[in-house]
C-alpha positions, -999 to 999 in steps of 0.1 A, spaced: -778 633 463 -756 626 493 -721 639 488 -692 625 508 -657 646 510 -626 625 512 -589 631 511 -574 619 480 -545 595 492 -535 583 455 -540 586 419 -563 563 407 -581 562 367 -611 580 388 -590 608 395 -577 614 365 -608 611 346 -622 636 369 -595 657 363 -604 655 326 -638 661 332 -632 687 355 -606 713 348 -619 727 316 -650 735 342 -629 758 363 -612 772 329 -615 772 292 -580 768 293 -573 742 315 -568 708 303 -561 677 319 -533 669 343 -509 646 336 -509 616 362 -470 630 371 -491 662 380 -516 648 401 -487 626 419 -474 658 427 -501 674 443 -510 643 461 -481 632 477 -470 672 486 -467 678 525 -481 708 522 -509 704 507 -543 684 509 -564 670 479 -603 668 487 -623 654 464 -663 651 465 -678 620 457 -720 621 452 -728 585 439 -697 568 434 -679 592 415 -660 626 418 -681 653 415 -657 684 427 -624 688 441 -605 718 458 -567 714 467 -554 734 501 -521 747 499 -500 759 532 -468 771 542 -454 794 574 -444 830 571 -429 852 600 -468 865 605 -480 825 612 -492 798 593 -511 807 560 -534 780 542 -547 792 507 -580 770 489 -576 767 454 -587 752 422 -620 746 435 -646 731 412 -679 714 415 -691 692 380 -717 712 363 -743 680 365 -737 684 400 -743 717 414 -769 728 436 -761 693 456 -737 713 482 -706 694 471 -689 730 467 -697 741 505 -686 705 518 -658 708 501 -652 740 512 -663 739 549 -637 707 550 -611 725 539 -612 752 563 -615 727 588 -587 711 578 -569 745 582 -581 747 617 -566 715 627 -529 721 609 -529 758 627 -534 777 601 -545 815 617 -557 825 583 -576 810 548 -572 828 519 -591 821 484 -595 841 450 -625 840 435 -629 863 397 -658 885 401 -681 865 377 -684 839 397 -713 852 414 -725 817 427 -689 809 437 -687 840 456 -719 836 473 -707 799 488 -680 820 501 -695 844 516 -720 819 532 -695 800 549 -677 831 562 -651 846 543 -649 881 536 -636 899 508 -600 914 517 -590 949 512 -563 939 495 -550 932 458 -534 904 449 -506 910 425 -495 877 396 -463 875 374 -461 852 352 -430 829 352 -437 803 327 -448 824 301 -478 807 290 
């Protein structure tokens, strides 16, 4: 299965079925994004959409995320995730590899990802590509309550 990566430009009925068919892959508790939310993400100058299309159709996507701090230019990967009917294709390392690249070109010094510890095959695409695990903890609160 060849997979092509391509920067999501707009929202279009294949995007947002993916992202039905999709987000409850990366979490349980996920559900669909509205098309406002995808619009969002989308149009945002500081960030990049990539989706992975294997045979016409989405197969994964992962959104990059920047901004500039007094230490340089930061890019974070996030919500990565690769339909289950089509892993083991290397849609996630494309994906991944692209984004990175993407970082590269923009200036950012550093890429930064969190991946939760069972996600052993996640964390081994990681790895393979050539991030490291920080020595670092990341800290969350919670603003919306939910």
């Amino acid at each position: 299965m060849a997979v092509e990566i391509e920067q999501v430009t707009e929202v279009s009925e294949a995007l947002v079925e993916a992202f039905e068919r999709l987000m409850p892959q990366l979490s349980p508790r996920l559900g669909a994004l509205s098309r406002e939310a995808l619009r969002r993400v989308v149009e945002n100058e500081r960030t990049v959409l990539l989706a992975a299309v294997a045979d016409g159709r989405i197969a994964g996507v992962l959104t990059l995320a920047w901004y500039d701090a007094p230490s340089g230019r930061k890019a974070w990967i996030e919500d990565v995730v690769v339909d289950a009917a089509a892993r083991g294709c290397g849609a996630g390392e494309a994906l991944v590899r692209a984004a990175v690249e993407h970082a590269a070109r923009i200036g950012a010094g550093r890429v930064m990802l969190t991946s939760n510890p069972a996600r052993g095959a996640a964390r081994a695409l990681y790895r393979k590509v050539g991030f490291e695990e920080a020595e670092t903890t990341v800290f969350a609160l919670k603003t919306d309550k939910r």
